[in-house]
N, C-alpha and C positions, 0 to 999 in steps of 0.2 A: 504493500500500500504506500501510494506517494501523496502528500500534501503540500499546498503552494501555500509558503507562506510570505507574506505582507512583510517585509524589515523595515515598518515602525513605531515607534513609541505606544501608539494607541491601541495597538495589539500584546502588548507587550505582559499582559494579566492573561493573557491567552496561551502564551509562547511560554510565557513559564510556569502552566498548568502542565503541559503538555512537558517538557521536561521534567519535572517532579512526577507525573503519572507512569503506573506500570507497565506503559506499553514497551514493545522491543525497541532494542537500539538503533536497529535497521530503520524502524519508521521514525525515530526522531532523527537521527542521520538525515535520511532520505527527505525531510523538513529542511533542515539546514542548507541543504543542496542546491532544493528547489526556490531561493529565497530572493526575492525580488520585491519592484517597483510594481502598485497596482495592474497598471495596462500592462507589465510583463507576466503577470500572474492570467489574466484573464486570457490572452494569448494562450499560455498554456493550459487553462482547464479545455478552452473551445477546441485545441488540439486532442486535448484526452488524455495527455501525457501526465497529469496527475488523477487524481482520484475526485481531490474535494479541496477545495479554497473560498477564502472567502473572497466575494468577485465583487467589482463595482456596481452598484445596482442598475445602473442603466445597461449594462449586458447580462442582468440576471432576471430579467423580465420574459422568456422564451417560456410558454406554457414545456417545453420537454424539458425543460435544469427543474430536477427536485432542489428543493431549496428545505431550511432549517431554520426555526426563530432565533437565531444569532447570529447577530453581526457587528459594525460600528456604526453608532446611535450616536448624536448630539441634541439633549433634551433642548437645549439652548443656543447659548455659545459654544465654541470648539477652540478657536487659535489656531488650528492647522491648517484651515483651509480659508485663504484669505487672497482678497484681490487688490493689487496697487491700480489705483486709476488713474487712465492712460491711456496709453495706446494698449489697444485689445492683444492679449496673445495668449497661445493656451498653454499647459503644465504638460510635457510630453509624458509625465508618469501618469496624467489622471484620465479619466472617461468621463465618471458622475461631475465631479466638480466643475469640469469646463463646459459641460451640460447645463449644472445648477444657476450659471454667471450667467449664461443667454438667456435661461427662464427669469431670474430677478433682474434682469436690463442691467447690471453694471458692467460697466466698460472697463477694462485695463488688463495688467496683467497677470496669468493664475497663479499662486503656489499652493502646493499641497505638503504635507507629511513635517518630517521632523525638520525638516528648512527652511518652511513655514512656520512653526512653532519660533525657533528659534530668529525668524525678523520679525515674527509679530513681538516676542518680549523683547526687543532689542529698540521699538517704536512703533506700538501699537496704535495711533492717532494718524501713521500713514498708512494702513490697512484697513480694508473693510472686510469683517468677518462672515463669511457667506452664511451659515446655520445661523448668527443672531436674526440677520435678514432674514432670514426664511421665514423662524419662528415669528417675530414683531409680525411679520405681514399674515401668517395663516396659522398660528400660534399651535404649533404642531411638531415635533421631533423631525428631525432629519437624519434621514438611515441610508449611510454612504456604502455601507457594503454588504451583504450577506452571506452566511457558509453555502453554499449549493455543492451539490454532491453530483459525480457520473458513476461513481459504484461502491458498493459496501454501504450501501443506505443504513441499514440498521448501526454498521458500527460508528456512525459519525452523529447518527443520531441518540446514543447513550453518552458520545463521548460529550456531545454539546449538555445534553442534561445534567451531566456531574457538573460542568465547567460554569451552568447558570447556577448553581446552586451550592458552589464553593463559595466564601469570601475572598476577597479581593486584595491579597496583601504581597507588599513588594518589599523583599529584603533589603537593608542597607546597601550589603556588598553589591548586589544587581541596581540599583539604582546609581550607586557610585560609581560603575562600570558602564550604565547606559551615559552617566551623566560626564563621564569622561570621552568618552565614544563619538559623542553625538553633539559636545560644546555646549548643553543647557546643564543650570542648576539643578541639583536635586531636588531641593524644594520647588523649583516650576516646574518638572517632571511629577510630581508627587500631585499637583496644584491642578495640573493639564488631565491628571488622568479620572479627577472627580469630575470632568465633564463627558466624559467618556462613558455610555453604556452600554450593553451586549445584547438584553433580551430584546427579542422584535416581539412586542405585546400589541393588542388593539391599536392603541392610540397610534405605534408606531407604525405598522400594519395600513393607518389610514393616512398616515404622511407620506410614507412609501408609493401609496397606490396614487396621490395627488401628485406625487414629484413623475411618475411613470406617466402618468394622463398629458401634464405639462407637455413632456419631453415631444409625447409624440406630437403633438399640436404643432411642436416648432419643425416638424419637416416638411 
């Protein structure tokens, strides 16, 4: 079994379930491997070359991808996913996000992920943060990715029910290790990930399907 996984931050209560879990070494290995930028992740689930990752929503909408309630949620604000306005241009790592900036009209240019993070805290008043926008205007969660599955349905879906129903705790040494890694604080590491949630429940479910609805209207 191979899983695509996301190398950032906001998955990161995920990535280190999944290392502390009993699974084989081979399939956390084989995680490690497969370890990329969103649009390179999504590439390879449509390939088949992994098993299950979690994909950007806007190519996780095909009635044939089994999908799973968990993914990346922003109840509100996020910080990762922010646009300088400007001249328009998009995030080669993202799908949904440069999706998201045509649905809410702003102009400029995209970042996503942990390099995001890090020029939003670096000068937050030159960015506009796409999930506050969403929320203010349709006051509804923003669900940037989902797990969707091409085989071994049952095991990814036990593996995601443990993984809602652990808590959510990030060791010292792994924080001082992302926070060395990646150039943010630990405490705005620690700060960034209480906006962060996983379950796709109703509400999110109906954010999701409004953000899908939008998209297609823009073709």
């Amino acid at each position: 079994m191979v899983f695509g996984k996301i190398d950032y931050i906001n998955l990161l209560p995920f990535h280190l379930f999944l290392k502390k879990s009993s699974l084989q070494n081979a399939f956390k290995q084989a995680c490690e491997c497969q370890k990329s930028v969103p649009s390179s992740i999504n590439k390879k689930f449509k390939k088949r070359s992994v098993d299950a990752a979690v994909i950007s929503s806007i190519e996780s909408q095909k009635k044939s991808i089994k999908t799973l309630p968990l993914g990346i949620v922003a109840q509100k604000n996020v910080r990762s996913v922010i646009v300088k306005k400007g001249v328009c241009k998009k995030d080669p790592a993202s799908a949904t996000s440069n999706v998201l900036s045509k649905i809410l009209n702003i102009d400029g240019e995209v970042f996503i992920g942990d390099r995001a993070l890090k020029l939003y805290l670096q000068d937050p008043t030159s960015y506009v943060d796409l999930a506050q926008v969403w929320n203010n205007r349709f006051h509804l969660p923003f669900v940037f990715a989902r797990l969707c599955v091409n085989k071994n349905y049952a095991f990814y879906q036990k593996l995601a029910k443990r993984f809602l129903r652990e808590p959510k705790k990030i060791p010292q040494y792994i924080l001082k290790d992302y926070s060395q890694k990646r150039d943010i604080a630990k405490q705005d590491i620690k700060d960034y990930l209480t906006l962060i949630s996983y379950k796709i429940d109703k509400k999110e479910q109906r954010g999701l399907k409004l953000f899908l609805k939008k998209a297609r209207q823009l073709r």
